[in-house]
C-alpha positions, 0 to 999 in steps of 0.5 A: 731685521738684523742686531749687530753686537758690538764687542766691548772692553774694559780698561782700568789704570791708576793715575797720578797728579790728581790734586784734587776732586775736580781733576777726576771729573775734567779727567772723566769728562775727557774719556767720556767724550773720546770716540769708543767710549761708552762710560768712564769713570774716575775715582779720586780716592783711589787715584784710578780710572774705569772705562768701558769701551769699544774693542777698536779703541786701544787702551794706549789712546785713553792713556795718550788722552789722560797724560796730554792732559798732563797726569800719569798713567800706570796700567793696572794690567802691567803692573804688580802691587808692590810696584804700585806701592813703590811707585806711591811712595816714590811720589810721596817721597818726592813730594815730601823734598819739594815741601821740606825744600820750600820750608826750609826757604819759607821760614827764613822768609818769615823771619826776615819779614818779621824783623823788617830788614833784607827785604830783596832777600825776600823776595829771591826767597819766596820767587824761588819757591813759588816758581821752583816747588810750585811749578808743578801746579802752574804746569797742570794749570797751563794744560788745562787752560788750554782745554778750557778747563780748571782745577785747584791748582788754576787757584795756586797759581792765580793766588800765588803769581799774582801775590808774586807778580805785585810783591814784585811791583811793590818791591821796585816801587819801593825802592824808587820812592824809598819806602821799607816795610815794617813789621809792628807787633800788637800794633795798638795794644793798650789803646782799645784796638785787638792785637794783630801783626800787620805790616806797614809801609813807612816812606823814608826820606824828602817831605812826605815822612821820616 
């Protein structure tokens, strides 16, 4: 009876664009799945993949797998520490501009809302956020669907382009059948109800209202 002992490898490389624990574990499920590889595992804390694997499968297949999936990869092996902190900091960096640009539109958003007026700068407002700033999350959410799969960002996108797509609705409807919308503060104050901020909706004009 003759043993044949298969030759095997260890491959470890960083990964960048993890938002989230289930990011790990779809990545993780890939490799385990790729043809060679016998375990892999996926640390989101340290953003880094472990695989051990067969000496015919080449460390390019498990990073080609890893970015089709729409991550980066950085290969430990290549790679010094100070050029991994830079790289970290570089990601931080660019996250911080889109947060800071996002802020600097969202808050005006805000007031506008409050103050009820210039609802369609509003709208350009926050239609610019979701789809500018936010489309790194509806990119990774469009990969992922196509491998039947979701993370956090399936429910930024869900909740945000909806949000988007009815304020939208809402917006041209509006103006269609005249309505604006108001911001009433502490609405029913005084009369036994909480005091809340809500929006409401006031239709001007013809015989349904003043």
């Amino acid at each position: 009876m003759f043993l044949t002992r298969i030759s095997m490898s260890h491959t470890q490389f960083k990964i960048t664009g993890m938002h989230c624990a289930s990011c790990a574990i779809n990545i993780e499920s890939e490799l385990g799945k790729h043809p060679g590889v016998h375990t892999a595992n996926v640390n989101y804390a340290l953003a880094s993949a472990s695989v051990e694997h067969d000496d015919s499968v080449a460390q390019q297949e498990l990073h080609t797998l890893v970015k089709g999936m729409g991550y980066g990869v950085q290969d430990t092996s290549l790679a010094s520490d100070k050029t991994g902190e830079h790289d970290h900091h570089a990601l931080d960096g660019a996250a911080g501009r889109r947060a800071a640009f996002s802020m600097a539109l969202a808050v005006p958003c805000v007031i506008l809302a409050m103050l009820g007026i210039w609802t369609w700068v509003q709208a350009i407002l926050s239609t610019i956020v979701v789809l500018g700033p936010g489309m790194e999350f509806h990119r990774m959410t469009f990969k992922l669907l196509k491998r039947g799969k979701a993370n956090m960002d399936t429910l930024i996108t869900m909740g945000t382009l909806v949000a988007l797509a009815f304020s939208w609705w809402q917006f041209f409807r509006g103006a269609h059948h005249g309505v604006h919308f108001a911001w009433t503060l502490f609405r029913g104050a005084g009369k036994g109800e909480s005091e809340r901020g809500d929006f409401e909706v006031a239709r001007t004009g013809g015989k349904d209202g003043a």
